[in-house]
Biotite code that builds the C-alpha atoms (Angstrom):
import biotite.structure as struc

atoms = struc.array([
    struc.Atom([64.601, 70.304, -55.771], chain_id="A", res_id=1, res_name="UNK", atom_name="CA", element="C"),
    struc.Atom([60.938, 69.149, -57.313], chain_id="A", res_id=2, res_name="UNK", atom_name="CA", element="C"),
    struc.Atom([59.411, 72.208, -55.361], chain_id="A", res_id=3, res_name="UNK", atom_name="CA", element="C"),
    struc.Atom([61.897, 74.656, -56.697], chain_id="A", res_id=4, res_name="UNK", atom_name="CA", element="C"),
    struc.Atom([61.332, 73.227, -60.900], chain_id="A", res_id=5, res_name="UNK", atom_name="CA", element="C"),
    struc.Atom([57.665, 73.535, -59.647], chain_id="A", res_id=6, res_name="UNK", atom_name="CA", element="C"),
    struc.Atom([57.662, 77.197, -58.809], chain_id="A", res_id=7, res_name="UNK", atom_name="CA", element="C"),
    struc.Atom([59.627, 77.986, -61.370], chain_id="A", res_id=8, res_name="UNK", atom_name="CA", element="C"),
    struc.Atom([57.582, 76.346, -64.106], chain_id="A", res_id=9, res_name="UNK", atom_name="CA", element="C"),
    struc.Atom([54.461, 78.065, -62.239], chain_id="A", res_id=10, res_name="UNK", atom_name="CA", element="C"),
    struc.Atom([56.276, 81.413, -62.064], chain_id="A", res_id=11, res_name="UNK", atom_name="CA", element="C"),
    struc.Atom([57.320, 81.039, -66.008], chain_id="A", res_id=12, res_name="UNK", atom_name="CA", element="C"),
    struc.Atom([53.264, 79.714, -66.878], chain_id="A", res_id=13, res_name="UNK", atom_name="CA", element="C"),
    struc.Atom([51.799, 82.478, -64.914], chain_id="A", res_id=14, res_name="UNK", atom_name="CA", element="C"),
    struc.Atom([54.294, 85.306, -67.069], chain_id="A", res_id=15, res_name="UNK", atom_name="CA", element="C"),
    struc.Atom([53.662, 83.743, -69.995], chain_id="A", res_id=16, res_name="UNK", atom_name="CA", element="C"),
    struc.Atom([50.007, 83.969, -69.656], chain_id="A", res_id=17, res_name="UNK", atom_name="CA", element="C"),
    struc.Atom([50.456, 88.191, -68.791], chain_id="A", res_id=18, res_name="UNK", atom_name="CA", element="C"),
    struc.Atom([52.125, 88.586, -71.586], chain_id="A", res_id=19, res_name="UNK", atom_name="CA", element="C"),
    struc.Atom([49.718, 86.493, -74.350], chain_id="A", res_id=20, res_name="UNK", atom_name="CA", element="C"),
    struc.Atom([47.341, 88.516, -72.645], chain_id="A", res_id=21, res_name="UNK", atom_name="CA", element="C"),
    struc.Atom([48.618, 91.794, -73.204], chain_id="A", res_id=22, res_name="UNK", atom_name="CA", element="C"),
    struc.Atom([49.065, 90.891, -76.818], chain_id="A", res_id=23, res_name="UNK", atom_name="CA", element="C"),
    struc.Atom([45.535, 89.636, -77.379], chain_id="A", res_id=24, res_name="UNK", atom_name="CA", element="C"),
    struc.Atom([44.114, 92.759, -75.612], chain_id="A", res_id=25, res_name="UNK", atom_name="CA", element="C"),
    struc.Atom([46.416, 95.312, -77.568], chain_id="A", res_id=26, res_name="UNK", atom_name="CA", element="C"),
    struc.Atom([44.199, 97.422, -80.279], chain_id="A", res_id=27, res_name="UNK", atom_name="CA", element="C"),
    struc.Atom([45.624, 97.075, -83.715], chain_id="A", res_id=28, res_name="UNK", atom_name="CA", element="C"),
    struc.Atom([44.853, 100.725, -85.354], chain_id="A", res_id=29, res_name="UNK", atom_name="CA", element="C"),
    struc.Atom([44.318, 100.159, -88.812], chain_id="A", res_id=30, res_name="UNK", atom_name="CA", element="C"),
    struc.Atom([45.271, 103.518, -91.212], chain_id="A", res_id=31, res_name="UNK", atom_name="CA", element="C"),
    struc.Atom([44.093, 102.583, -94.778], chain_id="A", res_id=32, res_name="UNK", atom_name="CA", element="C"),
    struc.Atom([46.058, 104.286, -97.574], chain_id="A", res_id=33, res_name="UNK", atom_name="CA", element="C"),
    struc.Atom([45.031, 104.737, -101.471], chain_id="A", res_id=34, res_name="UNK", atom_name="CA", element="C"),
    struc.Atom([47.659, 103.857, -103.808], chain_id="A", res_id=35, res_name="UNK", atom_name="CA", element="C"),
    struc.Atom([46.890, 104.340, -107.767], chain_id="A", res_id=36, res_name="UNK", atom_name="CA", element="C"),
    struc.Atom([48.899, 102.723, -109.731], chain_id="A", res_id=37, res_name="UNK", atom_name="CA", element="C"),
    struc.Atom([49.054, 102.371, -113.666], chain_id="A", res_id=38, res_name="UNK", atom_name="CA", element="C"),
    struc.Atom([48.994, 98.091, -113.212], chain_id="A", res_id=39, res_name="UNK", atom_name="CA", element="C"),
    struc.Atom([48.862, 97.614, -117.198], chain_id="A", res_id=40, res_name="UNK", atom_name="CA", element="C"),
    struc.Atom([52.801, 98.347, -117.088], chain_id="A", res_id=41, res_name="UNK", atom_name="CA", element="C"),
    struc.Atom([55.743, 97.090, -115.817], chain_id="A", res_id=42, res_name="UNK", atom_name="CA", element="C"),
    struc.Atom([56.109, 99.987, -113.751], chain_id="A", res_id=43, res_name="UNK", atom_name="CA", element="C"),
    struc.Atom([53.038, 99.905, -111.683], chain_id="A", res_id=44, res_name="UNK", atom_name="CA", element="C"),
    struc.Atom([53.664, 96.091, -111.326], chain_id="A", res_id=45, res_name="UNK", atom_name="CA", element="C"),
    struc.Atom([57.350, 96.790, -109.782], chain_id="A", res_id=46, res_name="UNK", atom_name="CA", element="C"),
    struc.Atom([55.713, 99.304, -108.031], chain_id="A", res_id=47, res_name="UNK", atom_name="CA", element="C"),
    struc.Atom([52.360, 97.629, -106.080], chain_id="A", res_id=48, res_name="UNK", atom_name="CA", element="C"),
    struc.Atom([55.426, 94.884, -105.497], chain_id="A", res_id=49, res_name="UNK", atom_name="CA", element="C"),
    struc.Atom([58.051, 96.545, -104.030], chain_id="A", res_id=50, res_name="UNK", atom_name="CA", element="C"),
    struc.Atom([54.749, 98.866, -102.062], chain_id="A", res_id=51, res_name="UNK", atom_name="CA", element="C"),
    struc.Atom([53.694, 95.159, -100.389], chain_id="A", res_id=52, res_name="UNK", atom_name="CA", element="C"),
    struc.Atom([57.071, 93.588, -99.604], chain_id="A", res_id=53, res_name="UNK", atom_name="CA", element="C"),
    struc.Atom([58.595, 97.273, -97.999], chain_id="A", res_id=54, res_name="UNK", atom_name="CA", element="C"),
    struc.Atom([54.953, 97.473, -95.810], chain_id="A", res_id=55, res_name="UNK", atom_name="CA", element="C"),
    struc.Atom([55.811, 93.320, -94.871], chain_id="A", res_id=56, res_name="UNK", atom_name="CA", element="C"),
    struc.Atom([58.951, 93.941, -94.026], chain_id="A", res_id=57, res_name="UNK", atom_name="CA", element="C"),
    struc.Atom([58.826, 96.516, -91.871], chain_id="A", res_id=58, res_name="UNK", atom_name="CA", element="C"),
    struc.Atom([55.840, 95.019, -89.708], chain_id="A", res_id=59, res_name="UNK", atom_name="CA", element="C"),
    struc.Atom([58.693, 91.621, -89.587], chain_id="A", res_id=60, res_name="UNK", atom_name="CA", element="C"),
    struc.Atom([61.131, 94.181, -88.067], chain_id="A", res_id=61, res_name="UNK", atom_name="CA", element="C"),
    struc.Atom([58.659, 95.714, -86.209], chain_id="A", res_id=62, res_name="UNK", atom_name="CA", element="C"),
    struc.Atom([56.384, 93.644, -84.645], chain_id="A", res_id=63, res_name="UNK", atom_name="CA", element="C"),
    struc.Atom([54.993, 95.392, -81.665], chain_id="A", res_id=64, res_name="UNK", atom_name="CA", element="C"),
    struc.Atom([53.964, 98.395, -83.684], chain_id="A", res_id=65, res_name="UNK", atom_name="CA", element="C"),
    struc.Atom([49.931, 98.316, -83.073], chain_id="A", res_id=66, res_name="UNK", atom_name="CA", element="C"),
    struc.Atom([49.257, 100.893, -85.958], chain_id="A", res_id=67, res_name="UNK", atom_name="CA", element="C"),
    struc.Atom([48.940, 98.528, -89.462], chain_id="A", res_id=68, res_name="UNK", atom_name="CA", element="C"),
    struc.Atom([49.000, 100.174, -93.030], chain_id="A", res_id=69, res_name="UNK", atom_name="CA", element="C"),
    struc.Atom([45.927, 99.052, -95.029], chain_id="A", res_id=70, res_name="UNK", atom_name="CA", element="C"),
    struc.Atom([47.349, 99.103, -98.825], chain_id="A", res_id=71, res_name="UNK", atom_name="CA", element="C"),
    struc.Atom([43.747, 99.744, -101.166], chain_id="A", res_id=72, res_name="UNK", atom_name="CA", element="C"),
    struc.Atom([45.647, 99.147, -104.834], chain_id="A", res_id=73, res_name="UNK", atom_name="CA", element="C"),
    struc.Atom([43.308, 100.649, -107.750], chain_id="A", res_id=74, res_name="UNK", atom_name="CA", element="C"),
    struc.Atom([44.865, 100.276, -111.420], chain_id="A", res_id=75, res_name="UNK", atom_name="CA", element="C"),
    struc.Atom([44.105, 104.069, -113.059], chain_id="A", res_id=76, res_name="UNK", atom_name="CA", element="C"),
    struc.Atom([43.929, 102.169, -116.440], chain_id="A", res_id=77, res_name="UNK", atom_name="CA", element="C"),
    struc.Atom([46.634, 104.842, -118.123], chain_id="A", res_id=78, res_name="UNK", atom_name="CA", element="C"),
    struc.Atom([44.295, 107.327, -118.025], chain_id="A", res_id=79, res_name="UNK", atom_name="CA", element="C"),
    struc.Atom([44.264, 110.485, -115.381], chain_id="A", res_id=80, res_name="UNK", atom_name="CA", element="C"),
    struc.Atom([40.710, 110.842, -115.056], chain_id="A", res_id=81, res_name="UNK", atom_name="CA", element="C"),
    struc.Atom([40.100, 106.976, -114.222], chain_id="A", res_id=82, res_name="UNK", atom_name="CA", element="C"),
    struc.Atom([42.840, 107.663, -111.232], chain_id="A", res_id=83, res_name="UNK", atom_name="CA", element="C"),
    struc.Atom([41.197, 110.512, -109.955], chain_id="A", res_id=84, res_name="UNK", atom_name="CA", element="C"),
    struc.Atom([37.762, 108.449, -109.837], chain_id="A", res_id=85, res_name="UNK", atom_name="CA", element="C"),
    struc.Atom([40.131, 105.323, -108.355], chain_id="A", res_id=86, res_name="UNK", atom_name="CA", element="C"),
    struc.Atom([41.241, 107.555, -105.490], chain_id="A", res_id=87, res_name="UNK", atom_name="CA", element="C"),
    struc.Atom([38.144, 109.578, -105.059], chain_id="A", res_id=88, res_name="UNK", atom_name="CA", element="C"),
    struc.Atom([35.362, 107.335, -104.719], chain_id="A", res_id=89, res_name="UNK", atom_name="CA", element="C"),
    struc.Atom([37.020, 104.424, -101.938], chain_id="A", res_id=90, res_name="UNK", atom_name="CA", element="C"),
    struc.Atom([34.745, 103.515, -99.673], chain_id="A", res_id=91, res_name="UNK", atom_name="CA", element="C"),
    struc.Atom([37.562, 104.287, -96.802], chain_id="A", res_id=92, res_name="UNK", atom_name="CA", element="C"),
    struc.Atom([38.030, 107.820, -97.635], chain_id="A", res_id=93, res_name="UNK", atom_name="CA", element="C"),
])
């Protein structure tokens, strides 16, 4: 009975090191979005919130998704122009 538990625990060790190795050699694509927000109201604030904890949640859901949303928040400062130059000028884009 000691030799059987012995394979066993070999046979579990040996798939449990295949599979932490297939998750440390699995590329995480990274896909950076832009998201402008007015931040000076309660709005924006709800908003860059609700942005983070939906983009959380569904990477708790769905783990073994590889491809990872990069949120860039820039506050447009109520004013158009400063929200074009926000989204414009990102170093990503």
């Amino acid at each position: 009975m000691a030799t059987g538990v012995k394979i066993t625990m070999f046979l579990f060790l040996a798939f449990s090191s295949a599979v932490a190795q297939n998750v440390r050699e699995s590329k995480v694509e990274e896909f950076h979005v832009g998201v402008v927000l007015d931040l000076g109201t309660t709005v924006g604030k709800v908003a860059n919130t609700s942005i983070s904890i939906a983009v959380e949640d569904f990477y708790a859901v769905h783990p073994n998704y590889t491809t990872r949303l990069i949120l860039h928040v820039r506050d447009s400062m109520s004013d158009d122009v400063q929200a074009a130059y926000a989204g414009k000028f990102h170093p990503h884009l």
